[in-house]
Each structure stands twice: as C-alpha cells, then as structure tokens.
N, C-alpha and C positions, 0 to 999 in steps of 0.2 A: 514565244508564240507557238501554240501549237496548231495541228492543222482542222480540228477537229473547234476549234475557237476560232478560226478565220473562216468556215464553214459558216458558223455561226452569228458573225458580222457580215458577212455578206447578205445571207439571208432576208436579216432585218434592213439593210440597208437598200436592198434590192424592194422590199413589200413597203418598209416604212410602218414595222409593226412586229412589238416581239410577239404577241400573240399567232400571227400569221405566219411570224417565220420560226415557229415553234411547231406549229400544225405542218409545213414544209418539211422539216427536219425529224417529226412525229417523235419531239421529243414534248417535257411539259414544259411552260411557260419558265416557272421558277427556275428548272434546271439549264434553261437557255439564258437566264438572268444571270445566273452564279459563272457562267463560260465568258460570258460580256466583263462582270463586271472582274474575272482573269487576265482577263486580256488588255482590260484596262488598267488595271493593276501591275502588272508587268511590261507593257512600256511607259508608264506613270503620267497617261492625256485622258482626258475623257474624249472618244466617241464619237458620242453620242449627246444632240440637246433632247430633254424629253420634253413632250407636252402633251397637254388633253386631247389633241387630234392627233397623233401620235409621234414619232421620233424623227430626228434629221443630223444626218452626219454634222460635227464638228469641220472645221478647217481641217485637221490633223485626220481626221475622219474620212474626206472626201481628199485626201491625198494619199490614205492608205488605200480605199479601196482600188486603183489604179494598180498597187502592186499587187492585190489580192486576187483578182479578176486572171495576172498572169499564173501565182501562185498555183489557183487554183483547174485553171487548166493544165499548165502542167502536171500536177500530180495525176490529172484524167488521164491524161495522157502516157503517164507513167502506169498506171494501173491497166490501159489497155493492153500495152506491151506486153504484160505480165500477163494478163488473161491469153494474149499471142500464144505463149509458152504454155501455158496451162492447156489450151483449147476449149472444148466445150465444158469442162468438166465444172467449172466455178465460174464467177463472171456478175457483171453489171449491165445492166439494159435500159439506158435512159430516154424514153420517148415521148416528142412532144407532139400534138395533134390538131387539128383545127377542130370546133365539134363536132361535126357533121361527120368526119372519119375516126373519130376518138370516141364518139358515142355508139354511130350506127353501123361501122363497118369493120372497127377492132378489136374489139374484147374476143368474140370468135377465135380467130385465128390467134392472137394472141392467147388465149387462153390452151389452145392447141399446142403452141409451139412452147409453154412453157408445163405441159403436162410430158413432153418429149427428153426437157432439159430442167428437172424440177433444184437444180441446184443455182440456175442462173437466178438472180433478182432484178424484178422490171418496175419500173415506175412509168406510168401515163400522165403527163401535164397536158390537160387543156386549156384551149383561147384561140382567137381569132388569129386568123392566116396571117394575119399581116403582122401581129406580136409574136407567134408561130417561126416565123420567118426570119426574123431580128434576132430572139433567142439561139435559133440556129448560127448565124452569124456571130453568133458571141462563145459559140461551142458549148452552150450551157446541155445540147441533146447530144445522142450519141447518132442518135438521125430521128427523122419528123416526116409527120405525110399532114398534107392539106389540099385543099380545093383550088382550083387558079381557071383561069382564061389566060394571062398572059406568067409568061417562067417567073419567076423573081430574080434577081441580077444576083452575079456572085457565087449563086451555089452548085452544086449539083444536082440533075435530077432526075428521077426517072417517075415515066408515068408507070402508074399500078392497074389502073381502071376509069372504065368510062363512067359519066353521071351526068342528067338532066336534069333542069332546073325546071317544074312543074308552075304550072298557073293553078293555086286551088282557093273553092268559096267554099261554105256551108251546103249544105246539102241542098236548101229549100232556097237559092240565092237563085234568081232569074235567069241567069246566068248559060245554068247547070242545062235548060232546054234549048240555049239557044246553040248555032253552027256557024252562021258568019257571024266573024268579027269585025268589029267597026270603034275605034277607039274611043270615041264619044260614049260610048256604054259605058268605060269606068270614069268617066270626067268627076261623075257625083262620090266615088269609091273611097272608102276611108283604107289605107294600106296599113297591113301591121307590116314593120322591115325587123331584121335583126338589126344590130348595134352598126358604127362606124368604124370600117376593119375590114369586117367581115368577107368569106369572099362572097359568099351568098346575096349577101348587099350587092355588093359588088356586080352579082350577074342580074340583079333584078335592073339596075340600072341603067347595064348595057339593054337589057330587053327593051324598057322605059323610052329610054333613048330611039331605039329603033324605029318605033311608033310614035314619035314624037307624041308622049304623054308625058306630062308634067306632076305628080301628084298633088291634089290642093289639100290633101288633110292627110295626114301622116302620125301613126303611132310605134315609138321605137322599144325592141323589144330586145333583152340581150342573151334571150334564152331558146333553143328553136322548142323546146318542151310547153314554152310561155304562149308562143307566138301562134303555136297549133290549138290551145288550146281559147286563144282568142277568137279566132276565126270560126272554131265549134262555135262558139257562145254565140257568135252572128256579129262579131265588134267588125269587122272586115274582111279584105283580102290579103292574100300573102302571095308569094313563089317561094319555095323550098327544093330539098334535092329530094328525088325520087328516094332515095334508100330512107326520108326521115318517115316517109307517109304511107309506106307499105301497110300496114296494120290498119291504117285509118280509112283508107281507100277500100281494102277488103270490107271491111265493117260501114262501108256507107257511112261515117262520120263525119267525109269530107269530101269533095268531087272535083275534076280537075277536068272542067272545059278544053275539049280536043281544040285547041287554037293555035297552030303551028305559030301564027305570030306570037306569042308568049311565049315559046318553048327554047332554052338553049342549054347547048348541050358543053359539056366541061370536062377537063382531065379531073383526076385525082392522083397529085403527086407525093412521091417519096422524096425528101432533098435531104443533102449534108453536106458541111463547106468543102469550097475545092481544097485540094489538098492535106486532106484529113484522109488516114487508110481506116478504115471501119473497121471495130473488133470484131472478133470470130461471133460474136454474139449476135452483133449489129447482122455483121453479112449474112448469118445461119436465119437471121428472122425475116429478114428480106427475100431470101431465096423461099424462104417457109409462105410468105405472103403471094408470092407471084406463082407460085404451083397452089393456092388456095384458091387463086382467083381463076384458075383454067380448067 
C-alpha cells in the first residue's frame, strides 16, 4: 500500500464519489480509478460497492479506513516536523474556513502572506462552522477560522476579529422608513436563512429567539451569494455578517434597518486541536492574520 493510494481511498470514502475525490486531490477521475483499483489489487478485497448514486465502503473497506485516518495523520504529522527543520522555506498550509471568513475576510491576507513565502502551498476548504469544526477535530486542517457565539468543546482558540450580524430587506421594503420596532411587523415576513450548521443560522436564531419571533414561512438557502441575491429580488428578509454586505449596502442594493433588536454581535475564531504544535507555516499565517487585522 502506498501512501499516495490511501490518500486516495480516503477521499472517496470521505465524499462518497470518485468524481468528487478526484476534484479534492485535483487529479483526473481515471487516474484516481487506476490508484483504487491498486490498492485493491494489492491487498486482494474490494473496497469499494459501486452504484448509480455513488460508492460505499465494503466490510473490509470500512475497517480499513479506521487505520487510514491514523495512517494518515501521522504522515501530517510527520511532515510537519520536517517543515520544523526546514522553516519557512518550503511547507504545506491546510485551511479550513466557515464561508463567511473563507470568502469575505481570507483571500486578502492569505493572499499577502503567501506572496511573502511564495514557496509554501495553501489550500482553503470551505463549509459550515459546525462541519468546519468536526474536520478540525479529525486534524484533517492544519488550523481553521469560523463564526461562533459560543467556543466549540475540545479545541483551541483564539479570536481574530469582531462581526455583527445585520437585519437587511430590499431597498423599497417598508421596513427601510420605519425606526421603532415592534415584532409583529415581521409576523407576515418570508425569511431567506443559510443551511443547518451554519453559524449564521445560528445567530439569526438566537436573534429570533430574543424577540420571541417564530418564523411562519422560511426559505433555505445554503449559499450567502444565493441568499443576497434573493432578498434583492424582493423573495424576503435575511440577517448576514456585516463583512458579506459591504458592497451592497454602498450601492443601495440592500438596506439594513437601524434595530438594535435584530442586531448581534459575534467573534470570528481561529481554532486547532489541543495538543497539536502548529507548523511554522500554521503559526507564520496566524501571526500574518492578527497584525492584518490591527
């Protein structure tokens, strides 16, 4: 077995799609076909059952990846060490993001700190805080930043920066004139939400809750790019984080009623498991992030 083919099974057994874990691996389908069917070949089980919806570990399958999962941290592990020794000079940089900080508040400085150390290689995975979070605990990141209200158990963390969760309607939404709030205004309101996960979700509901509002007609959205552009169209109301709607707010495309009752405010954290020491990569992008933010 080599390690470059348990990559490889992991992958797909991880998405449940050699397609998908072809596109992960950015290699092409076939050539992740031909690693599979290696590796099957050389412990002499299949796998892998295929089918029209896609793949599912074998018996022999879902008892390997158990050892795979170790395998394959270790070598992480092993490789950090080695960047240790090396320093900034070469290196890996695995990071995973929630959207909302992986879209609208990374590439930036990411993009800075790898114009500084143009030998290191970075990867961004995004998803929802709460899958964000579980990857972390699997050490599949080398470290991860997401949205919270409350810490997540188990990891480490530091906040990076502050963010507020906005109340916004369409421009032309009645809303937009009014200054007291009175919850009964949104009782009729169709809400567009992010996905379930999300922390974003997450804070609308603590908001919701507050004002004991209940929403009677709810559409779920799992994209914040999706979810903005519903609320333009006039489909309903949203709350999002201040950094998604900066653009749209300038350009009067969206308006965000001053209602401190709707308004709340949130960290944006950095986390990575306890006891894990961060590569020099890890630590140099981290220190890079928190003199970006000051």
């Amino acid at each position: 077995m080599e390690l470059t083919q348990l990559r490889a099974f992991y992958e797909i057994a991880r998405s449940g799609s050699f397609s998908k874990g072809a596109e992960k691996l950015n290699i092409t389908q076939p050539a992740l076909s031909r690693q599979i069917e290696s590796l099957e070949k050389s412990v002499g089980i299949s796998l892998f059952n295929r089918h029209s919806r896609g793949v599912y570990l074998t018996e022999a399958g879902r008892r390997l990846i158990e050892y795979v999962e170790q395998i394959l941290r270790l070598a992480d592990e092993a490789d950090r060490t080695l960047q240790e020794i090396q320093g900034l000079e070469t290196g890996t940089l695995k990071i995973g993001a929630c959207t909302t900080v992986g879209n609208y508040l990374l590439p930036t400085p990411l993009a800075a700190f790898l114009k500084l150390h143009p030998n290191i290689e970075a990867s961004l995975e995004l998803g929802s805080s709460d899958e964000i979070a579980e990857r972390v605990m699997n050490r599949h990141f080398d470290l991860a930043f997401i949205a919270g209200i409350a810490d997540p158990p188990g990891l480490c963390i530091e906040s990076i920066h502050e963010d507020q969760i906005l109340f916004l309607v369409y421009p032309d939404h009645p809303l937009c004139k009014t200054t007291d709030f009175q919850p009964e205004l949104l009782a009729d309101e169709v809400f567009i939400l992010r996905e379930l996960g999300s922390a974003t979700r997450k804070a609308l509901e603590l908001i919701l809750e507050s004002v004991q509002i209940k929403p009677r007609k709810v559409v779920t959205l799992g994209d914040t790019e999706a979810v903005k552009r519903a609320v333009m169209a006039g489909m309903g109301i949203t709350f999002l984080s201040k950094y998604t709607v900066g653009l749209e707010l300038q350009a009067g495309l969206l308006c965000a009623p001053n209602f401190p009752e709707l308004m709340l405010s949130r960290r944006l954290l950095c986390i990575y498991p306890k006891g894990v020491h961060l590569s020099p990569a890890a630590l140099a992008f981290l220190s890079h992030l928190k003199k970006a933010n000051h």
